[in-house]
CHARMM-style PDB file with segment names, atoms N, HN, CA, C and O in Angstrom:
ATOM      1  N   UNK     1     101.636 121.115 108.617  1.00  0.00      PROA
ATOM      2  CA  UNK     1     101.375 122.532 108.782  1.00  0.00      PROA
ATOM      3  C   UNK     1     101.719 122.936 110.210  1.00  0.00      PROA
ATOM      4  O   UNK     1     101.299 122.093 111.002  1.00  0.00      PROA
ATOM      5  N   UNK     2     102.359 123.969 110.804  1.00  0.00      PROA
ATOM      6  HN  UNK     2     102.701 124.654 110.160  1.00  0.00      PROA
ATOM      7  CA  UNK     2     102.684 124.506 111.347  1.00  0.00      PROA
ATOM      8  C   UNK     2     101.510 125.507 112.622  1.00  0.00      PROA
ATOM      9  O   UNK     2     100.684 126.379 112.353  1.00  0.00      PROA
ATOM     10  N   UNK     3     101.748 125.146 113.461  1.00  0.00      PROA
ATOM     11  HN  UNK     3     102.419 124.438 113.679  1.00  0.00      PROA
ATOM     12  CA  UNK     3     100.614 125.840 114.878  1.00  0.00      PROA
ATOM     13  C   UNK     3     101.189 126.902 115.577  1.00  0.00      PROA
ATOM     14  O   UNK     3     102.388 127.179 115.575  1.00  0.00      PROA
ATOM     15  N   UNK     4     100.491 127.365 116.050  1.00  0.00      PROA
ATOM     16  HN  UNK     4      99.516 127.140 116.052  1.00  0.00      PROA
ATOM     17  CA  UNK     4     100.916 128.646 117.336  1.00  0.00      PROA
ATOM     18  C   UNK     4      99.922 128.556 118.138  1.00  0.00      PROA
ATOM     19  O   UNK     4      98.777 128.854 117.799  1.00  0.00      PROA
ATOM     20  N   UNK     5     100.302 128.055 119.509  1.00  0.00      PROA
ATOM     21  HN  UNK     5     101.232 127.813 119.784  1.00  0.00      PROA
ATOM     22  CA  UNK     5      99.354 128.071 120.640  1.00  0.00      PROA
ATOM     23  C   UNK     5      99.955 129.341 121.164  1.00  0.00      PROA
ATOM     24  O   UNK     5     101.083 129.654 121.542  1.00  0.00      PROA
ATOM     25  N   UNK     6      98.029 130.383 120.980  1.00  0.00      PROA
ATOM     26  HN  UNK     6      97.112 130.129 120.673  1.00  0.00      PROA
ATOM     27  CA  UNK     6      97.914 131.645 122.089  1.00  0.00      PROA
ATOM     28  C   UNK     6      97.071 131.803 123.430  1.00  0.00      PROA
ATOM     29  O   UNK     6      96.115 131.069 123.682  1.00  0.00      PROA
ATOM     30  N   UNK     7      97.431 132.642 124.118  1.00  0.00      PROA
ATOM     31  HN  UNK     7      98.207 133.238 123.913  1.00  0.00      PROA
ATOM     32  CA  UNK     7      96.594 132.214 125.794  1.00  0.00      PROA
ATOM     33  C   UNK     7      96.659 133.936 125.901  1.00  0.00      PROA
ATOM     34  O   UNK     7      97.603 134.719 126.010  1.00  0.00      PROA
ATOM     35  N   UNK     8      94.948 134.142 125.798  1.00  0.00      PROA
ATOM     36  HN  UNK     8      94.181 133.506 125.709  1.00  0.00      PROA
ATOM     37  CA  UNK     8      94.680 135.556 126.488  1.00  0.00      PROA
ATOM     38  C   UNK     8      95.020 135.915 128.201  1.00  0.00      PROA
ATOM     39  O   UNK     8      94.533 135.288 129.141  1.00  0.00      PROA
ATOM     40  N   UNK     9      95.672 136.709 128.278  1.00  0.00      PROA
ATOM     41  HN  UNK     9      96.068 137.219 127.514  1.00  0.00      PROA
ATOM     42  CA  UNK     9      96.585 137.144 129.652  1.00  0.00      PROA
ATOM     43  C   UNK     9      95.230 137.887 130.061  1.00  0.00      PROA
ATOM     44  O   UNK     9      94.478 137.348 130.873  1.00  0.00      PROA
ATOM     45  N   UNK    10      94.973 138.922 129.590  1.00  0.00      PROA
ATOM     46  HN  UNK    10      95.584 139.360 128.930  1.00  0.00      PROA
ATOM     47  CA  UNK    10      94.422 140.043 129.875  1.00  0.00      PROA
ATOM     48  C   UNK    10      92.508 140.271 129.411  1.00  0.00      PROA
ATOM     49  O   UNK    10      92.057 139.857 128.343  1.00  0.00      PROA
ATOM     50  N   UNK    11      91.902 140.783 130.165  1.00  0.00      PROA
ATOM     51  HN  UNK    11      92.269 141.120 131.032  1.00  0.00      PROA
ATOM     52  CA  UNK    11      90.215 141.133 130.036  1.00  0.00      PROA
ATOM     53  C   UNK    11      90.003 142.049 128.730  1.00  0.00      PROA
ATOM     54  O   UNK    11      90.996 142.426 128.108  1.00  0.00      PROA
ATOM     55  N   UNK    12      88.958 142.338 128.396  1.00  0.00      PROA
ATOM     56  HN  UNK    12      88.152 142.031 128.902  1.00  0.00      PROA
ATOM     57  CA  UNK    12      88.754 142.977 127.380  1.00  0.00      PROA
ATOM     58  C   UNK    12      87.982 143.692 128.061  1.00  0.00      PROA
ATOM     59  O   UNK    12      87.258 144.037 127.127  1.00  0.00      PROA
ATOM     60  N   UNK    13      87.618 144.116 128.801  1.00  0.00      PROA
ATOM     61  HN  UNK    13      88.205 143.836 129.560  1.00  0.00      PROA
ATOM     62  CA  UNK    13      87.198 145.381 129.303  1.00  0.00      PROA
ATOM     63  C   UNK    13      87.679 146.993 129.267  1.00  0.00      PROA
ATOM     64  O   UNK    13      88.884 147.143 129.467  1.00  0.00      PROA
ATOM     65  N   UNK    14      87.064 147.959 129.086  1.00  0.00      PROA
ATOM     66  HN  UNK    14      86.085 147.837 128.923  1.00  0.00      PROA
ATOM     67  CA  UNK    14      87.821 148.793 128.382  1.00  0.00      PROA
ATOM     68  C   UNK    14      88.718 148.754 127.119  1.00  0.00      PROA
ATOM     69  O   UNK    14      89.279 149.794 126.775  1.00  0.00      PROA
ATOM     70  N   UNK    15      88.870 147.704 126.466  1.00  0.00      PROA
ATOM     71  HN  UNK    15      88.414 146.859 126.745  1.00  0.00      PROA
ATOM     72  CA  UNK    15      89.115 147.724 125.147  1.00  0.00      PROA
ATOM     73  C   UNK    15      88.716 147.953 123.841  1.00  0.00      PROA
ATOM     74  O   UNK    15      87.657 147.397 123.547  1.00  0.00      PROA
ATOM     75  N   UNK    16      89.309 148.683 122.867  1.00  0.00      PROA
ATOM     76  HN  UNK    16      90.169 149.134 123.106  1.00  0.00      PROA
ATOM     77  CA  UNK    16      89.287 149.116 121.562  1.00  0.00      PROA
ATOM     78  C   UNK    16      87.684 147.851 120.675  1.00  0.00      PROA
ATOM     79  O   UNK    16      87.821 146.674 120.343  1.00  0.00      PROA
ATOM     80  N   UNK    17      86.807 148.433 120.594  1.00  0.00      PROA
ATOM     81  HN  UNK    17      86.696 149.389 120.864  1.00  0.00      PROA
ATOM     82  CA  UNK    17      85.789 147.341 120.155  1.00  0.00      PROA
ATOM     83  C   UNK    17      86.475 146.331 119.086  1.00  0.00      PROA
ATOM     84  O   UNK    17      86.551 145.104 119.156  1.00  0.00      PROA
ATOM     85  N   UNK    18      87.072 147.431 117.816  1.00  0.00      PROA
ATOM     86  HN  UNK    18      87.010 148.427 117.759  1.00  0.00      PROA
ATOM     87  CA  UNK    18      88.085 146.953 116.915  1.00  0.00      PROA
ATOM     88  C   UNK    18      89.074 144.940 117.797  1.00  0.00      PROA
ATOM     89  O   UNK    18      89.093 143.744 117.505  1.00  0.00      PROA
ATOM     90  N   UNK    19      89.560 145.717 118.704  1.00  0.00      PROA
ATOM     91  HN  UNK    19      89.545 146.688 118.942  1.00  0.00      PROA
ATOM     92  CA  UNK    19      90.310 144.502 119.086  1.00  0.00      PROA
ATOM     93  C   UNK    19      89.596 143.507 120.147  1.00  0.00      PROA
ATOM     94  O   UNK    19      90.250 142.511 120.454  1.00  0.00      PROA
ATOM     95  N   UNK    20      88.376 143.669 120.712  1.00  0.00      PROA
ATOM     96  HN  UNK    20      87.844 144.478 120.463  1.00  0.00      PROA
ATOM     97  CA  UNK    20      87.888 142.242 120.981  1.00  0.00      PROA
ATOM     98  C   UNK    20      87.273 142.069 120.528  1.00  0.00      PROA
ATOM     99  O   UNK    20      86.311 141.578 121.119  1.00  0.00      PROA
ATOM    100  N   UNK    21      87.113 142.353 118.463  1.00  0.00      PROA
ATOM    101  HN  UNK    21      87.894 142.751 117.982  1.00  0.00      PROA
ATOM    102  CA  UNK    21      86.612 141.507 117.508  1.00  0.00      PROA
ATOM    103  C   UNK    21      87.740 140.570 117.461  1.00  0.00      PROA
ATOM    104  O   UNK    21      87.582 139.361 117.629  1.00  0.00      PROA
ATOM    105  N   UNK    22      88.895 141.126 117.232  1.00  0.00      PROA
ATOM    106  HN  UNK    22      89.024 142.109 117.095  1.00  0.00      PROA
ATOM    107  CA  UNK    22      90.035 140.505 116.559  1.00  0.00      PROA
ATOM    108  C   UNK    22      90.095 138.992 117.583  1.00  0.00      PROA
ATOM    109  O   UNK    22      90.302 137.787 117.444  1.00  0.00      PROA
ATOM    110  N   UNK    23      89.700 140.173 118.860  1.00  0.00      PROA
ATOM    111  HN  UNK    23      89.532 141.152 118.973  1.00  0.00      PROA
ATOM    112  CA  UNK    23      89.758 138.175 119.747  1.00  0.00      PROA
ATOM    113  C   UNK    23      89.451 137.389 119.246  1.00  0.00      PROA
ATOM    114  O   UNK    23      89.962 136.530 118.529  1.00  0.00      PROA
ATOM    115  N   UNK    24      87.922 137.782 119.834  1.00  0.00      PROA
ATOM    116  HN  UNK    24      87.507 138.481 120.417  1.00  0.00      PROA
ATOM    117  CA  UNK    24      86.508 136.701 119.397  1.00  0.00      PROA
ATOM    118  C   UNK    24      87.038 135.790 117.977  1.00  0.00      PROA
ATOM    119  O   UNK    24      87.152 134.577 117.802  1.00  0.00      PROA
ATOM    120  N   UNK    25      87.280 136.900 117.131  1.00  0.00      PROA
ATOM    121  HN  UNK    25      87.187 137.886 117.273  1.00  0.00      PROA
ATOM    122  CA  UNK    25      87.680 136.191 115.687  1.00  0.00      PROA
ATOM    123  C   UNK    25      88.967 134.594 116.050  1.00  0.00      PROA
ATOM    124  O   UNK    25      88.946 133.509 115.469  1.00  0.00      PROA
ATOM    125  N   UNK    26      89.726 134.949 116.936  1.00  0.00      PROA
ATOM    126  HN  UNK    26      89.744 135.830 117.408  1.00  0.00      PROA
ATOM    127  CA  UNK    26      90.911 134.198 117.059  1.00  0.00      PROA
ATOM    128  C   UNK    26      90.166 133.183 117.846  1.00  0.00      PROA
ATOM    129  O   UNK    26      90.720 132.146 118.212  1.00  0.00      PROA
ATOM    130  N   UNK    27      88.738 133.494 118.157  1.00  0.00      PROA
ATOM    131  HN  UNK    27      88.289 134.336 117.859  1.00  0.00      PROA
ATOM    132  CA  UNK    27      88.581 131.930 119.247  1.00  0.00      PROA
ATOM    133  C   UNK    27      88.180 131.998 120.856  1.00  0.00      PROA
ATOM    134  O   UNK    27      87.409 131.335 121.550  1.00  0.00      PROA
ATOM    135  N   UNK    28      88.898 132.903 121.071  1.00  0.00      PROA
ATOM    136  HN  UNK    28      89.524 133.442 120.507  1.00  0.00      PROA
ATOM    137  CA  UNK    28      89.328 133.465 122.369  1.00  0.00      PROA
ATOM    138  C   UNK    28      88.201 133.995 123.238  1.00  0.00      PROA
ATOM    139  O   UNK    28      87.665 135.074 122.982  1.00  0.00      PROA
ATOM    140  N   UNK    29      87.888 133.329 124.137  1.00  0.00      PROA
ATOM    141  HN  UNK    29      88.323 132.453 124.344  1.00  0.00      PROA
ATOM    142  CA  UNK    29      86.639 134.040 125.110  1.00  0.00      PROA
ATOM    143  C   UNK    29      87.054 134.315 126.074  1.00  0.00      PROA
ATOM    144  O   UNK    29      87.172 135.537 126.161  1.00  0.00      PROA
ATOM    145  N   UNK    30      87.353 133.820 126.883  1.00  0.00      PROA
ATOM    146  HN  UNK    30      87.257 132.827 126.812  1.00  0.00      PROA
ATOM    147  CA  UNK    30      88.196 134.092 128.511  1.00  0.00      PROA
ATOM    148  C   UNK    30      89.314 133.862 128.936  1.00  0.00      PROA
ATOM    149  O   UNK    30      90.149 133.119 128.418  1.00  0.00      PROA
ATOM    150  N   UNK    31      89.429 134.552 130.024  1.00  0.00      PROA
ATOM    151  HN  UNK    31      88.751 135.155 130.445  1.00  0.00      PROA
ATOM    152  CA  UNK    31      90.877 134.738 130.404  1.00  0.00      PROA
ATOM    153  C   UNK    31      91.677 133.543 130.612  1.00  0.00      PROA
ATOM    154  O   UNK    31      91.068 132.510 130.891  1.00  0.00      PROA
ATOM    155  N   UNK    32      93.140 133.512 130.506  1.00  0.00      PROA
ATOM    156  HN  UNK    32      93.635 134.351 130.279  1.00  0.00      PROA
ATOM    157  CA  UNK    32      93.734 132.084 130.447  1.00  0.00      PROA
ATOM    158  C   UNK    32      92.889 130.872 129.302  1.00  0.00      PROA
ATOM    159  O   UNK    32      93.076 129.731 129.723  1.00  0.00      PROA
ATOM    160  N   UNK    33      92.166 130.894 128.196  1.00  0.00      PROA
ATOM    161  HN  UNK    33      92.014 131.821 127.853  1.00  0.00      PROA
ATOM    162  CA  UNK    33      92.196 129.866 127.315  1.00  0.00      PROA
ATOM    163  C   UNK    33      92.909 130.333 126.418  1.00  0.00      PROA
ATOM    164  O   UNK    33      93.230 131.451 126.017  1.00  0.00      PROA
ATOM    165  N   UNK    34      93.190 128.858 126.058  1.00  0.00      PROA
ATOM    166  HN  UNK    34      92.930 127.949 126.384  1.00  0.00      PROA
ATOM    167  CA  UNK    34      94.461 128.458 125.096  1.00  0.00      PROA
ATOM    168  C   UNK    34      93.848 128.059 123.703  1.00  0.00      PROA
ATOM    169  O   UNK    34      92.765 127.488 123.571  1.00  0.00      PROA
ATOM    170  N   UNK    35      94.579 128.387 122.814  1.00  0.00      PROA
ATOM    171  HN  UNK    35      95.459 128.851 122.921  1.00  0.00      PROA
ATOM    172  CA  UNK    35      93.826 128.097 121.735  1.00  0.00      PROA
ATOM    173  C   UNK    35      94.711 127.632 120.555  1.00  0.00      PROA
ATOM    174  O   UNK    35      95.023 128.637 119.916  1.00  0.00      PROA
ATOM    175  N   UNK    36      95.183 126.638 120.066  1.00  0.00      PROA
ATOM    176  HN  UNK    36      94.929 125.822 120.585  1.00  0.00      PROA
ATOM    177  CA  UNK    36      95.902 126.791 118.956  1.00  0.00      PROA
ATOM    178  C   UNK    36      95.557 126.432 117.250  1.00  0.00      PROA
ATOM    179  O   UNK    36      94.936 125.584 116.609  1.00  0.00      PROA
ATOM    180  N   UNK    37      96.250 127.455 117.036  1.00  0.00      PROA
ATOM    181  HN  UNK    37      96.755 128.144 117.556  1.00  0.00      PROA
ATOM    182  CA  UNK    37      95.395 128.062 115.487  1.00  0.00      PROA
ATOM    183  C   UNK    37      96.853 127.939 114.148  1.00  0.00      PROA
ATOM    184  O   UNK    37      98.010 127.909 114.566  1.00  0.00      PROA
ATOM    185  N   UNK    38      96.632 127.893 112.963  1.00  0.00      PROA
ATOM    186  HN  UNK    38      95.692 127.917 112.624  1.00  0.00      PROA
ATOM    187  CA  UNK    38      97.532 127.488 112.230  1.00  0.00      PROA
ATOM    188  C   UNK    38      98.579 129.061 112.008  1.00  0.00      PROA
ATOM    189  O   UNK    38      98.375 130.185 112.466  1.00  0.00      PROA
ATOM    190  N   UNK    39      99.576 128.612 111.232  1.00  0.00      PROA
ATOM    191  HN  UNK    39      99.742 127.699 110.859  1.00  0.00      PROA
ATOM    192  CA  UNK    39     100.349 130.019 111.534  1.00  0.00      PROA
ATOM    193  C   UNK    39     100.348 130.266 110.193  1.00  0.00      PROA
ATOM    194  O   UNK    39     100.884 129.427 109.469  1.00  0.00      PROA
ATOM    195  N   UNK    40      99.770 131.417 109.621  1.00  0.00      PROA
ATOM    196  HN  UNK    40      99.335 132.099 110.209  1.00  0.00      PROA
ATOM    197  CA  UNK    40      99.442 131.875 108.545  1.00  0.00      PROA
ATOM    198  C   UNK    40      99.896 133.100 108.676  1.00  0.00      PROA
ATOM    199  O   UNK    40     100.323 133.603 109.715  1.00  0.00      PROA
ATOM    200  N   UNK    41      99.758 133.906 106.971  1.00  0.00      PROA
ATOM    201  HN  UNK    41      99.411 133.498 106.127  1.00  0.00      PROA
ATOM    202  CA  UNK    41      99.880 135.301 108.014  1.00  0.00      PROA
ATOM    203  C   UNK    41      98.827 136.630 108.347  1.00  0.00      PROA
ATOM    204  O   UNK    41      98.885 137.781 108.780  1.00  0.00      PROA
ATOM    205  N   UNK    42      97.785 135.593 107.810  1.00  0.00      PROA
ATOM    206  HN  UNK    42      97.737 134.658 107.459  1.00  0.00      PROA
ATOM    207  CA  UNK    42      96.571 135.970 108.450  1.00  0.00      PROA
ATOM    208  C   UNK    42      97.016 136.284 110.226  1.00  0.00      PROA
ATOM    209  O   UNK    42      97.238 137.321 110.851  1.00  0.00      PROA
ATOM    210  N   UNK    43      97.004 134.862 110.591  1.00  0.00      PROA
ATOM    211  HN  UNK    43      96.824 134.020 110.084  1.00  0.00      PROA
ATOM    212  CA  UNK    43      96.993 135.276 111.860  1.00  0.00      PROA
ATOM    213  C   UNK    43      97.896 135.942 112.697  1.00  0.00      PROA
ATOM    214  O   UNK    43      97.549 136.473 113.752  1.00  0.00      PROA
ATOM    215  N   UNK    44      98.936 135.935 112.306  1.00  0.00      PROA
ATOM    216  HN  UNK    44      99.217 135.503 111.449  1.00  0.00      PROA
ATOM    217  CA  UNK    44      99.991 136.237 112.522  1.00  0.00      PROA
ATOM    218  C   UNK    44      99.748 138.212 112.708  1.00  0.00      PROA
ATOM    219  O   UNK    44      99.975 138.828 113.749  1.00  0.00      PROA
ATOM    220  N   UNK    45      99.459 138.571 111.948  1.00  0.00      PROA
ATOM    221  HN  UNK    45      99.274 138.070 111.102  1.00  0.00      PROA
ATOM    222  CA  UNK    45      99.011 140.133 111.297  1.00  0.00      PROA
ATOM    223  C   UNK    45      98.126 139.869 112.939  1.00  0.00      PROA
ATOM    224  O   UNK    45      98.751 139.927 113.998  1.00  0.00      PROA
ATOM    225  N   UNK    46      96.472 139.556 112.877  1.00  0.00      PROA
ATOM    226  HN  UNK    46      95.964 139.508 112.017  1.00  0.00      PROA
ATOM    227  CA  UNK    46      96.054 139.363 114.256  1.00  0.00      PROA
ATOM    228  C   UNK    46      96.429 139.596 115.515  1.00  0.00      PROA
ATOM    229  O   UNK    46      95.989 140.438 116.298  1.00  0.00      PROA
ATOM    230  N   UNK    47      97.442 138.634 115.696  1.00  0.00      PROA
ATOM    231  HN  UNK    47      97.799 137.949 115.061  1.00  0.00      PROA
ATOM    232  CA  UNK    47      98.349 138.506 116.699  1.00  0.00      PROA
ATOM    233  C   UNK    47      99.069 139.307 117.099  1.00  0.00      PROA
ATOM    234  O   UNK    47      99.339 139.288 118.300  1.00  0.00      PROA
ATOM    235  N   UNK    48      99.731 140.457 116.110  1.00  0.00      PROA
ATOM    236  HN  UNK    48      99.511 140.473 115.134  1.00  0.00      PROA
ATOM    237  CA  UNK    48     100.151 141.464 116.584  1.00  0.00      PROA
ATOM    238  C   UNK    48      99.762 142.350 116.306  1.00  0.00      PROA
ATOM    239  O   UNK    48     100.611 143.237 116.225  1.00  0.00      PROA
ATOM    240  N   UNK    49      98.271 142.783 115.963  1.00  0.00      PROA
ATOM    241  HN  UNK    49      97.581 142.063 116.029  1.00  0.00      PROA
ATOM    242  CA  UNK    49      97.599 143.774 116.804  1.00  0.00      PROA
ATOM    243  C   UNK    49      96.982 143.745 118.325  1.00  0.00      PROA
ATOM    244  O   UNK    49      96.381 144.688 118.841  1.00  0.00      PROA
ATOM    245  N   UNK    50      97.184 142.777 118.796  1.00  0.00      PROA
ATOM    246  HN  UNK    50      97.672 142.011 118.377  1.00  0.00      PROA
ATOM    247  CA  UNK    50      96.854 142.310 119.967  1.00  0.00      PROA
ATOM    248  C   UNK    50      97.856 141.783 120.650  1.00  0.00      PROA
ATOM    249  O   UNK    50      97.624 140.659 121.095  1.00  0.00      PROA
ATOM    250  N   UNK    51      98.746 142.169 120.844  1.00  0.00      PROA
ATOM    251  HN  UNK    51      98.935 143.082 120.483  1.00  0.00      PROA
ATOM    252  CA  UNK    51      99.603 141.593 121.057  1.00  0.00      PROA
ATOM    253  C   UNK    51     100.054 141.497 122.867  1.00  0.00      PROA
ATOM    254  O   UNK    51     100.638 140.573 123.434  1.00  0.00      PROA
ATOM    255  N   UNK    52      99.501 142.902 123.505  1.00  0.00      PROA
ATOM    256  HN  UNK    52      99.027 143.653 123.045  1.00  0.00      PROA
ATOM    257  CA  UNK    52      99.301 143.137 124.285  1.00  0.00      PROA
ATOM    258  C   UNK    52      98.600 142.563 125.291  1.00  0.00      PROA
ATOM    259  O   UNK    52      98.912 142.603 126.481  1.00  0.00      PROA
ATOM    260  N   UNK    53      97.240 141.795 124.611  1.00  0.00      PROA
ATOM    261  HN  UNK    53      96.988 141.762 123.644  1.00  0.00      PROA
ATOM    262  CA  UNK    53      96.696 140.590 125.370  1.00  0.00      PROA
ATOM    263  C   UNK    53      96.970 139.283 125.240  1.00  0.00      PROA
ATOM    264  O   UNK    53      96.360 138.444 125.903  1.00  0.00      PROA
ATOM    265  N   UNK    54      97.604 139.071 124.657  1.00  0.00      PROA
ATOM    266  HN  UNK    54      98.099 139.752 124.118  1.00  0.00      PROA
ATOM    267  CA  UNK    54      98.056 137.811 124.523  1.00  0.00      PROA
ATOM    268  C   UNK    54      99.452 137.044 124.765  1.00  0.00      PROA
ATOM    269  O   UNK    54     100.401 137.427 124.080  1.00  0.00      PROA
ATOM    270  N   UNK    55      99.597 136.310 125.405  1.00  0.00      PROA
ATOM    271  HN  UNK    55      98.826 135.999 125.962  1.00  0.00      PROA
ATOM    272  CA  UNK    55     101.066 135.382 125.580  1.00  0.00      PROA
ATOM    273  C   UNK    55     100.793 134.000 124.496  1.00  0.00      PROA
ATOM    274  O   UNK    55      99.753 133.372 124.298  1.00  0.00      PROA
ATOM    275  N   UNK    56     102.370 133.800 123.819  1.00  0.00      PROA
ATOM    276  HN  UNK    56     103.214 134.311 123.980  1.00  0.00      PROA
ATOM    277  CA  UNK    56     102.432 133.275 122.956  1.00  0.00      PROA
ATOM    278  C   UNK    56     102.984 131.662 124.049  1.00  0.00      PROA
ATOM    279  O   UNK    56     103.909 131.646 124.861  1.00  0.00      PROA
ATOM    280  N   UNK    57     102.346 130.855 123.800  1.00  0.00      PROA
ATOM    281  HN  UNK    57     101.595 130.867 123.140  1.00  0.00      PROA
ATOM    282  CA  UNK    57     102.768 129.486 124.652  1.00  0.00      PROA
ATOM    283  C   UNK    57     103.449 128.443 123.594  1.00  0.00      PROA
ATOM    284  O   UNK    57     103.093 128.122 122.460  1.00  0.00      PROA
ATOM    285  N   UNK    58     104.412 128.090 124.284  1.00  0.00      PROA
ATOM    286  HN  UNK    58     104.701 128.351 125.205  1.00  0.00      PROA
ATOM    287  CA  UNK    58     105.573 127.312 123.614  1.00  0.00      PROA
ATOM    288  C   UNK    58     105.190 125.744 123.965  1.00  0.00      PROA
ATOM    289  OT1 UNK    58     105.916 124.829 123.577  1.00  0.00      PROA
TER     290      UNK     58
END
């Protein structure tokens, strides 16, 4: 099965409540952790609603 390691760039402060559920949901607590999660298209959908906070790590 197939992974995608993501790394939150950016704070959730002042953000859409909606999207630092979507974090939290992905794992994601603080700035710079890395997290890698399977690539579905669950997450995938996720990922780019947020896309803005997040860098995709290769």
């Amino acid at each position: 099965m197939s992974t995608v390691k993501v790394r939150l760039v950016k704070g959730l402060a002042g953000k859409l409540k909606t999207h630092r559920k979507v974090v939290h949901s992905l794992g994601l607590k603080k700035v710079n952790q890395v997290k890698e999660l399977k690539d579905c298209p669950e997450v995938r959908g996720q990922i780019k609603k947020i896309d803005y906070l997040l860098e995709i790590v290769e």
